[in-house]
C-alpha positions in Angstrom: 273.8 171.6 4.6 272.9 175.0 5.9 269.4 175.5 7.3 267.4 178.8 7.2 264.5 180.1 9.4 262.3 183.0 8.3 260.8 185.3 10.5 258.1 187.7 8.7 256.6 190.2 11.0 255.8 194.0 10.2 256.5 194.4 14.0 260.5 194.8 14.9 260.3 194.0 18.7 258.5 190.6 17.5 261.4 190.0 14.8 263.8 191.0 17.5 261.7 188.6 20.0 261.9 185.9 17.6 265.5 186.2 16.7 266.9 186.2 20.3 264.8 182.5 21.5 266.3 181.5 18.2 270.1 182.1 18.4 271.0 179.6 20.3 270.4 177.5 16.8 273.4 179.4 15.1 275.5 177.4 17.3 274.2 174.6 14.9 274.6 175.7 11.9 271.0 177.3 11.4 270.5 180.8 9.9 268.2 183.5 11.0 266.7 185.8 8.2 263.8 188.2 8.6 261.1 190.0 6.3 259.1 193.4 7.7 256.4 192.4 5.4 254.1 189.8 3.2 255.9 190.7 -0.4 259.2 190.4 0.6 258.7 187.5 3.0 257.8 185.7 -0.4 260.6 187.2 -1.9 262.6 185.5 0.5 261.1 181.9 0.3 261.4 182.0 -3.1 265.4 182.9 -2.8 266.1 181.3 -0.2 264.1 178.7 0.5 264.0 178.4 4.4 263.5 175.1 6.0 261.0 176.8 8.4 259.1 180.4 8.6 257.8 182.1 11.4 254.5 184.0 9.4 252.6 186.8 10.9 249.4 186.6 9.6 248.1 190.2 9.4 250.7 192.6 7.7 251.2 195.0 5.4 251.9 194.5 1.2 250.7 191.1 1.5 249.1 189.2 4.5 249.7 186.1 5.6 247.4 184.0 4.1 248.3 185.5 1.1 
């Protein structure tokens, strides 16, 4: 069974951040996705359905908490 991770952050250097303390999982058979915004972080869940998400709170199209 693959497993995804999210990472949804309007920042790149955060994504990028994010990605590189992550890759080790690859090795492991985890997947590393990434959303630049709220909307299509959702998108993204809904497709996908990642077993985790990294979720920046305060960004733009749809928040966070939204």
């Amino acid at each position: 069974m693959e497993r995804l991770i999210l990472i949804a952050d309007d920042e790149a250097h955060i994504r990028m951040l994010l990605e590189q303390a992550l890759e080790e999982l690859e090795e492991e058979g985890v997947q590393l996705a990434s959303a630049a915004d709220g909307a299509r972080a959702l998108e993204e869940i809904r497709r996908q359905r990642p077993a985790l998400v990294f979720l920046d709170v305060m960004m733009p199209a749809m928040n966070g908490f939204e």
